[in-house]
C-alpha positions in Angstrom: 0.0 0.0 0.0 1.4 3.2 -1.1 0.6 5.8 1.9 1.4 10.0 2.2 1.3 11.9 4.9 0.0 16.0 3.9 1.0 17.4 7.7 2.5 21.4 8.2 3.5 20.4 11.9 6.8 18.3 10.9 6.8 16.8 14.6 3.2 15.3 13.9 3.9 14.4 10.4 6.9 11.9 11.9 5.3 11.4 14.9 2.0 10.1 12.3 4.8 8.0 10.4 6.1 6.0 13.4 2.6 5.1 14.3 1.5 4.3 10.7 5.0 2.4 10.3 4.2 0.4 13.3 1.3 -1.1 12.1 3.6 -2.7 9.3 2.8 -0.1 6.7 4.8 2.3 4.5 4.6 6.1 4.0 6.0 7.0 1.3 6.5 10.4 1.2 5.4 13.4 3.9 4.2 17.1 2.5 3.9 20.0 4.5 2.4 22.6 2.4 -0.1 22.9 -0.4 2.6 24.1 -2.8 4.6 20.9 -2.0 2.0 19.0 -2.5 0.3 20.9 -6.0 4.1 20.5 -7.0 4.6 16.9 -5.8 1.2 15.3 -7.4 2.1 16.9 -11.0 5.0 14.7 -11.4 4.5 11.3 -9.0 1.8 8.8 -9.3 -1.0 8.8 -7.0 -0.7 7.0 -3.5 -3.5 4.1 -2.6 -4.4 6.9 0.5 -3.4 9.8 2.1 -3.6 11.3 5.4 -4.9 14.8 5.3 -4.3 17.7 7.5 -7.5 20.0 6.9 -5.4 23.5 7.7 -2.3 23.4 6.3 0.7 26.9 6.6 -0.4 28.1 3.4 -4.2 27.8 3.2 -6.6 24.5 2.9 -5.8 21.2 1.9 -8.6 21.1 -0.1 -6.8 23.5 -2.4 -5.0 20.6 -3.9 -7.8 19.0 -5.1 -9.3 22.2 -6.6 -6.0 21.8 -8.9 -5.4 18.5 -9.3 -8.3 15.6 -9.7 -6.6 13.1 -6.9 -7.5 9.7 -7.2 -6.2 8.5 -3.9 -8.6 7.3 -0.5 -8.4 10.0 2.2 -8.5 9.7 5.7 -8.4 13.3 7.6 -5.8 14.1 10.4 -7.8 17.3 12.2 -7.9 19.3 15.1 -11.6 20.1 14.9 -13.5 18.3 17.1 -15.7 15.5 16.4 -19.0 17.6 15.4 -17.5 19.9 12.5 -17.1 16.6 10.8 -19.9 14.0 11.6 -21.9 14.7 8.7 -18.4 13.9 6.4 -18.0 10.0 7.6 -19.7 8.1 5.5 -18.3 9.5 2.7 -14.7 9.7 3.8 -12.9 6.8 5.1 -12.6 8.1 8.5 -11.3 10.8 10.2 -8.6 11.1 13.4 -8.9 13.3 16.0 -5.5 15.1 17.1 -3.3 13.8 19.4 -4.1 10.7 17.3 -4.6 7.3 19.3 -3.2 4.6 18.2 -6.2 2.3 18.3 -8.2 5.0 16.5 -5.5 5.0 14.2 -5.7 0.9 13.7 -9.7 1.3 12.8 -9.3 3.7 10.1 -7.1 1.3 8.5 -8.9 -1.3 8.8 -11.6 0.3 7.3 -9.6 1.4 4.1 -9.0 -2.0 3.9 -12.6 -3.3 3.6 -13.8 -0.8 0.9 -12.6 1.7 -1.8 -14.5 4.9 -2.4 -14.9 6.9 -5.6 -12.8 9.9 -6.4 -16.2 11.4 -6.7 -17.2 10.9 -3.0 -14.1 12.5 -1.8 -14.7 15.5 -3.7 -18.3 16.2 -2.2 -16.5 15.5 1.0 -14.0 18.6 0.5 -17.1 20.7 -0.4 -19.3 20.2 2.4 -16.1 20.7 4.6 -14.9 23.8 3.3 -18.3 25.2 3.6 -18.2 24.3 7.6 -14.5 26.2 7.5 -15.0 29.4 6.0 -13.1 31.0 8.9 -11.4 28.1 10.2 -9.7 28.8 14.1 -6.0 29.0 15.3 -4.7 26.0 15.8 -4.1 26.4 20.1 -1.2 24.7 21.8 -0.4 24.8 25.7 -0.3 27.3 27.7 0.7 26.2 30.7 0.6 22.7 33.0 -0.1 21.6 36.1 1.7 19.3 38.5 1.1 17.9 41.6 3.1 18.5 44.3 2.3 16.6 47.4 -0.7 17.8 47.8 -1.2 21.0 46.1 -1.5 21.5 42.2 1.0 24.2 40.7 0.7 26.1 37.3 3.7 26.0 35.4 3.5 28.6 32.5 5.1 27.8 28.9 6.9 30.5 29.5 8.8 29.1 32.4 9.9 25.9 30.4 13.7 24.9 29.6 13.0 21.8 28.4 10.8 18.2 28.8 12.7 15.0 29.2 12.0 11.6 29.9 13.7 9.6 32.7 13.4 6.1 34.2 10.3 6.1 32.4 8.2 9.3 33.5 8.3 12.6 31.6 9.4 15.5 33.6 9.5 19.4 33.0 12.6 21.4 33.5 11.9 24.6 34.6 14.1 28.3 34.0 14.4 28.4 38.0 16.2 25.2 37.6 13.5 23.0 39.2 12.0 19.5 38.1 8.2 18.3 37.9 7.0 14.7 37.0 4.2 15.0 34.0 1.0 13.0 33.3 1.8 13.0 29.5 4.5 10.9 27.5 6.9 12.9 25.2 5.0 11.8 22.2 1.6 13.3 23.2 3.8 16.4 24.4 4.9 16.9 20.6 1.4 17.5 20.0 0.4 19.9 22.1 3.6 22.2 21.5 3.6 25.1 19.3 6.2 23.6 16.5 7.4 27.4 15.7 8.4 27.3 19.3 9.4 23.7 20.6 11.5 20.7 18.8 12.4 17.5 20.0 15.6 17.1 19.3 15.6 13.4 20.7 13.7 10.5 21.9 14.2 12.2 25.0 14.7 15.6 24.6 11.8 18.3 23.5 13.7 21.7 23.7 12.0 25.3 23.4 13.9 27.7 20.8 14.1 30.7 23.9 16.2 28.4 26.0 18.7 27.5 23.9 22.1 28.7 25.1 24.7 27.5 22.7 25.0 24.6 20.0 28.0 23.3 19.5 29.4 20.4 17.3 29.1 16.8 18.7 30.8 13.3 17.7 29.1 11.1 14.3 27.5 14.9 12.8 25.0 15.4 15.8 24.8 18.3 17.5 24.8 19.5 21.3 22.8 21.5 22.8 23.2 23.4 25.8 20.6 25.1 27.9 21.0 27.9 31.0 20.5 25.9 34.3 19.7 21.9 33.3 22.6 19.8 34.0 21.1 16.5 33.2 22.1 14.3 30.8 23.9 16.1 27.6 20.8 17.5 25.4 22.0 15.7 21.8 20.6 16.6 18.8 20.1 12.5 17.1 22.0 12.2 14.0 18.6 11.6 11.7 17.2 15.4 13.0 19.9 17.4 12.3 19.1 18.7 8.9 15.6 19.6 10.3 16.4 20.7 13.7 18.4 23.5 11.5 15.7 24.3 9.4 13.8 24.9 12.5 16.1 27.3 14.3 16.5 29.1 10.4 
């Protein structure tokens, strides 16, 4: 099966890969704009099905299709909650809900498996949904988090964040006044609910904001190091694979 992945946010396109990948699949390729993606579909043949982020960086997905006739099952990758789009699934594969579960994630599969819908179906689809997103939202990311401590509940704003980090199995938030806090959420939920202009994971155990970074500095077999104003933890490495795109990120 020949699968793309049309995602803006870079973290949740890869993050939307590993989870796809797990379930013995392949993505072929991952776009992150409607340019790339007008540009990509004029000269490559058309994937079996493709998972579709409604609001991309540079407008609507469904700005492709305006352009180009796609022939290709869709399943849609969304932040808009589970009303906007209830009148839209019986004509669409399915659609996931962001952070995406991984069970959710299994189902829609599945159900590509057990039936193929016409190009024509897909196009009402992208109709009736624009229509509902004439003046689609923001996307919104965290603002802050709350940890338990004993037993009283402090607010940590973004703000105050130097960096997120797993350890020994629990996630934990660095804070600029140099203090620790054990998290309910796992790194990989975490990658979702973090502005991308603003956060990168730099590692499987590392997510990093751009504001705290102190220095980079070269590191053995092309990675790079990181080094941030009062966590002394383990060494914050850039992994070899993220390089390229942890450069992009910081321009």
């Amino acid at each position: 099966m020949n699968i793309i992945i049309i995602e803006d946010e870079k973290p949740a396109a890869r993050l939307l890969q590993r989870k796809v990948e797990k379930l013995g699949l392949n993505v072929h390729t991952m776009l992150h704009s409607v340019e790339e993606s007008l540009q990509w579909f004029q000269t490559n043949p058309h994937p079996d099905l493709i998972f579709l982020d409604i609001q991309l960086s540079d407008g609507l997905s469904f700005e492709i299709f305006e352009q180009i006739d796609i022939k290709s099952a869709v399943i849609f990758t969304t932040a808009y909650d589970e009303y906007a789009l209830k009148a839209f699934k019986l004509n669409s594969i399915d659609y996931l809900l962001k952070p995406i579960d991984e069970d959710d994630l299994e189902v829609a599969l599945n159900k590509y498996r057990q039936r193929n819908p016409e190009p024509q179906q897909l196009s009402l689809d992208f109709e009736m949904i624009k229509r509902m997103l004439v003046n689609p939202v923001d996307k919104s990311y965290k603002k802050r988090f709350t940890v338990k401590i004993g037993q009283q509940l402090k607010v940590i704003p973004i703000e105050e964040v130097e960096c997120f980090y797993s350890e020994n199995k629990g996630t934990y938030v660095h804070t600029t006044d140099n203090r620790d806090y054990l998290l309910d959420q796992a790194l990989e939920q975490l990658e979702t609910e973090l502005d991308p202009k603003d956060f990168y994971r730099v590692s499987r155990k590392f997510i990093i904001p751009m504001r705290a970074i102190k220095e980079i500095v070269l590191y053995s077999n092309s990675r790079l190091k990181v080094i941030l104003p009062t966590y002394k933890g383990d060494e914050v490495i850039v992994s070899r694979e993220r390089v390229s795109d942890f450069k992009e990120w910081i321009g």
